[in-house]
C-alpha positions as CSV (number, residue, x, y, z in Angstrom):
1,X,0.0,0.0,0.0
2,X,1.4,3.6,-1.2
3,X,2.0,6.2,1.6
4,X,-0.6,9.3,0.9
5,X,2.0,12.6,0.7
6,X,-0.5,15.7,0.9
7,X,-0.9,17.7,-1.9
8,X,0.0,21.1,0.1
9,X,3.1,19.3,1.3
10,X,3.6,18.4,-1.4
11,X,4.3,21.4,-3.2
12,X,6.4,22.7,-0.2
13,X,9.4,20.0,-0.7
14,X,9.2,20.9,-4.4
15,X,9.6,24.7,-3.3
16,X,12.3,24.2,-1.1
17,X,13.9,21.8,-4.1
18,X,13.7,24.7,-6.5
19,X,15.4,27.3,-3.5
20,X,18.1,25.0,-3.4
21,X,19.1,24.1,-6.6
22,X,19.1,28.0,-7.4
23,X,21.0,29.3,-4.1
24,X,23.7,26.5,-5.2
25,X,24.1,27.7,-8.9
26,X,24.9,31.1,-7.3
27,X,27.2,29.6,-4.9
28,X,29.1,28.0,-7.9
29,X,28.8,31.7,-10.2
30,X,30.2,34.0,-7.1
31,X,33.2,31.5,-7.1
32,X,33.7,31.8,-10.7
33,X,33.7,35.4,-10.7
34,X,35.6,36.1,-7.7
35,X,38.7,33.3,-9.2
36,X,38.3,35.4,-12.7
37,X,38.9,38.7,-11.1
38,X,42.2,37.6,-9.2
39,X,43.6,36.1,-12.1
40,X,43.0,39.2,-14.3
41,X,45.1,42.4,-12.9
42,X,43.9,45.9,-11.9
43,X,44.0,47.9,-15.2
44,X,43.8,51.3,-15.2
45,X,41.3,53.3,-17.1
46,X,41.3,53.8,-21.0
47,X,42.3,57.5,-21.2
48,X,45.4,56.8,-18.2
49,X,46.7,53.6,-20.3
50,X,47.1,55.7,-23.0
51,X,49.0,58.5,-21.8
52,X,51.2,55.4,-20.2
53,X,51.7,54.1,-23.8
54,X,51.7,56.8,-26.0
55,X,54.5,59.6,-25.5
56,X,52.7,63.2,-25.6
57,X,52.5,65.4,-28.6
58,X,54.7,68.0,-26.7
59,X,57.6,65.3,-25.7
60,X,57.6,63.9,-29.1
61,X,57.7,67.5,-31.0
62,X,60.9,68.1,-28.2
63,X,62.5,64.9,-29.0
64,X,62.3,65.8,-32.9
65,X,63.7,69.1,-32.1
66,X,66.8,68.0,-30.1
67,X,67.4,65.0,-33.1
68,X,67.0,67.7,-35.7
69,X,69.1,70.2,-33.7
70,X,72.1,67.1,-33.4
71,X,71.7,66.3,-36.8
72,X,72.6,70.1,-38.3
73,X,75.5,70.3,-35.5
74,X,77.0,66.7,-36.9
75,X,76.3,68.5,-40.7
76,X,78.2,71.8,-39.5
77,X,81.2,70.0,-37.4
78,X,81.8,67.6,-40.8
79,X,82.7,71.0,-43.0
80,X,82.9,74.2,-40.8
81,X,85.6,75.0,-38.2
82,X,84.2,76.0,-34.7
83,X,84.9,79.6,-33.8
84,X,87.5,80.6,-31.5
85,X,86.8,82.4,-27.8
86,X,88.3,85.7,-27.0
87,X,91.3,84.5,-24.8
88,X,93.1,86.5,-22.2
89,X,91.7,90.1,-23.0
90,X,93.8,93.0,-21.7
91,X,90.7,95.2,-21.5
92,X,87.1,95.9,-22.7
93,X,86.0,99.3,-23.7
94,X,81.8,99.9,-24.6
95,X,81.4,96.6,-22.4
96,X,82.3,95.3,-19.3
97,X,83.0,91.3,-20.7
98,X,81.9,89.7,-23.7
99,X,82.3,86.0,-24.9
100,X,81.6,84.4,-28.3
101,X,80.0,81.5,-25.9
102,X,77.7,83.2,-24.0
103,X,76.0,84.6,-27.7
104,X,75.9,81.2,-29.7
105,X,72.3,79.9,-29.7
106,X,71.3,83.8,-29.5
107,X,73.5,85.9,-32.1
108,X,75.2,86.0,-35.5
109,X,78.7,87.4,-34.7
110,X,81.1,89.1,-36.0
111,X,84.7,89.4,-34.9
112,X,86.6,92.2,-36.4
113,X,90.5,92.6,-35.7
114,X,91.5,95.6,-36.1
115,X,94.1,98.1,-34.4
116,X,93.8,102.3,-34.9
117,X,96.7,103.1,-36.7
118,X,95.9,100.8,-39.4
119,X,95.0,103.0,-42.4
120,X,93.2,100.2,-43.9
121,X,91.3,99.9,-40.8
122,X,90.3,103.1,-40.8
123,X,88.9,103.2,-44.3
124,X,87.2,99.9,-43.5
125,X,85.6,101.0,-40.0
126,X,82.7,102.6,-41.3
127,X,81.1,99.6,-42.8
128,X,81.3,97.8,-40.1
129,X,79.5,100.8,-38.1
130,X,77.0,100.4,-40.2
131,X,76.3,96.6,-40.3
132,X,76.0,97.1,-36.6
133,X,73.5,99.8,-36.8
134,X,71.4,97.8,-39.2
135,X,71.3,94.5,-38.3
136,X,72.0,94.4,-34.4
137,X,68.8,94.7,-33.6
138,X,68.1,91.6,-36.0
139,X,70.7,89.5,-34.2
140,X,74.5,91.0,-35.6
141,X,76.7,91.5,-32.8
142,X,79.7,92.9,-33.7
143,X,83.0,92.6,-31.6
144,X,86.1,94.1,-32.5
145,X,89.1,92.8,-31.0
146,X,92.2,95.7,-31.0
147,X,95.3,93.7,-31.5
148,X,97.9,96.7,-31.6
149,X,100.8,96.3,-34.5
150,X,102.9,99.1,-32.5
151,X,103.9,99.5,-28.6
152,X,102.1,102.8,-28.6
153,X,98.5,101.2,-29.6
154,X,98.5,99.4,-26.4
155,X,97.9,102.2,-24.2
156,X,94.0,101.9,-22.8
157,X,93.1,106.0,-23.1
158,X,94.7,106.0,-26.7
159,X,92.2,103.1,-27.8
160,X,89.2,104.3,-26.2
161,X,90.3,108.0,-27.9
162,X,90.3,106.2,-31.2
163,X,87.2,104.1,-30.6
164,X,84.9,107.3,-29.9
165,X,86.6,108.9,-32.5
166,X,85.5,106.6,-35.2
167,X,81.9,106.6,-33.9
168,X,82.4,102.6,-32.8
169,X,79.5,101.6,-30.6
170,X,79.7,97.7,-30.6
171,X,82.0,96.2,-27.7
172,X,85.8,96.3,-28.4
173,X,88.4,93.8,-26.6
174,X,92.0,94.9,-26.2
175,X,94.3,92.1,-27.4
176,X,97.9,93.9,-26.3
177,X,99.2,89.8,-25.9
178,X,97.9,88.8,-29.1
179,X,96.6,85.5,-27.4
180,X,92.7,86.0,-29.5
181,X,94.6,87.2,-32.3
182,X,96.9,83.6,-32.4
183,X,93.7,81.4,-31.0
184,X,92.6,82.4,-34.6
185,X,95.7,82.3,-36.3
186,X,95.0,85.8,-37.8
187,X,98.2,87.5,-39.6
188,X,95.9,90.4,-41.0
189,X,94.3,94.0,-40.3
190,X,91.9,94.4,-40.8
191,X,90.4,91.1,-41.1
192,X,87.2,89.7,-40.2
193,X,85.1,86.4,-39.2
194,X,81.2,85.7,-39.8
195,X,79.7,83.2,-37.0
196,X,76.6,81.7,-37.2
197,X,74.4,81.1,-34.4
198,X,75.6,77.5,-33.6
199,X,79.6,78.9,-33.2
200,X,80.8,78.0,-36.9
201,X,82.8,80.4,-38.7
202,X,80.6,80.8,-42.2
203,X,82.9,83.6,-43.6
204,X,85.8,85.2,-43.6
205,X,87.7,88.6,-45.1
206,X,91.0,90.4,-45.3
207,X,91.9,93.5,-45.9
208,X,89.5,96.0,-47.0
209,X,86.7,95.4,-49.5
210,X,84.2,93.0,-50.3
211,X,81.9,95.2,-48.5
212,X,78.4,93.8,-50.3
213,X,79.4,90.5,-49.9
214,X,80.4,90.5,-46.2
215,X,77.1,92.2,-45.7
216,X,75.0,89.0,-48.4
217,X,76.2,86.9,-45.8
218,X,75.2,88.6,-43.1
219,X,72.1,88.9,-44.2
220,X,72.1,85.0,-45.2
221,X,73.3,83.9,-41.7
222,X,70.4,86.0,-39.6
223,X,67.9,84.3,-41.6
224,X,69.4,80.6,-41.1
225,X,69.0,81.8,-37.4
226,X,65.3,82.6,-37.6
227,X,64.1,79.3,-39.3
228,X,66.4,77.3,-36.6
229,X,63.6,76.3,-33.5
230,X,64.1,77.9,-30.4
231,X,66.3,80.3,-31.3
């Protein structure tokens, strides 16, 4: 004889059946998901992984800048010479210390030798007075460097007499031991050297003349200075 189960009962163990079996899937999916989550790492968000990955626009346009400025250096090292720096001075007159170093990156220069008793020197001088009135304010700076060919044109007040007598306004550097005038091997009055912003000398003259194209390449060397970056 079969045991009579109640209907209402019944349905209660079938109930508590279905509760069961559905609490234990969960139990199984929590476990799943929390083992998935340790094994994959904390990431960080979209935007930060990308900044992580990808070098900003600024630091790359930096980098290309520094490659591009190493790149025209190795260019200018392989077929210019480097210019010499004013060695030893004896004296400054219209400044109280100038360098060649201190204006590369910032300046086109122009060193001019030069002593006052040349008479080529003095027929020259007032072209270089004027390439310093035109183009200092574009970048020229013109330095003259007195290397005297006579005992007497070492005397300070007979230089600076001489220097406001020829209207010079750019700073001048008394060479009385020769020690610029040998660091450049110069053997000439006058004589000048063109250097272009990076410290290379572009151009050089002797004697008088070639005014027109001392001042072309001027001209040339203060616009290879604006298109340089930075400068």
């Amino acid at each position: 004889m079969k045991a009579f189960v109640p209907r209402p009962l019944l349905l209660a163990l079938t109930l508590v059946v279905i509760v069961c079996a559905i609490a234990f899937i969960e139990l199984r999916f929590d476990r799943v998901s929390a083992g998935d989550a340790q094994a994959i790492p904390d990431q960080p968000p979209a935007a930060q992984r990308e900044e992580t990955t990808e070098p900003r626009p600024s630091s790359t346009a930096e980098q290309t800048q520094r490659e591009d400025e190493a790149e025209r250096i190795a260019r200018k090292e392989a077929e210019f010479t480097r210019a010499a720096e004013i060695v030893a001075p004896t004296g400054f007159i219209n400044t109280d210390g100038i360098t060649i170093g201190e204006n590369v990156g910032e300046k086109v220069v122009l060193v001019e030798f030069w002593t006052y008793s040349c008479y080529n020197c003095q027929n020259a001088q007032p072209y270089i007075n004027s390439f310093h009135e035109k183009y200092a304010d574009d970048g020229l700076l013109v330095i003259g460097v007195h290397r005297p060919e006579f005992e007497f044109e070492q005397d300070y007040a007979s230089v600076e007499a001489a220097v406001r007598e020829a209207g010079i306004e750019y700073p001048v550097v008394l060479d009385n031991d020769a020690a610029t005038w040998d660091a450049y091997d110069n053997r000439y009055w006058p004589a000048w050297y063109l250097i272009d912003a990076d410290g290379f000398v572009r151009y050089k003259h002797f004697g008088e003349g070639a005014y027109e194209e001392t001042e072309a390449k001027i001209r040339s060397l203060l616009e290879e200075k604006d298109q340089i970056p930075g400068l």
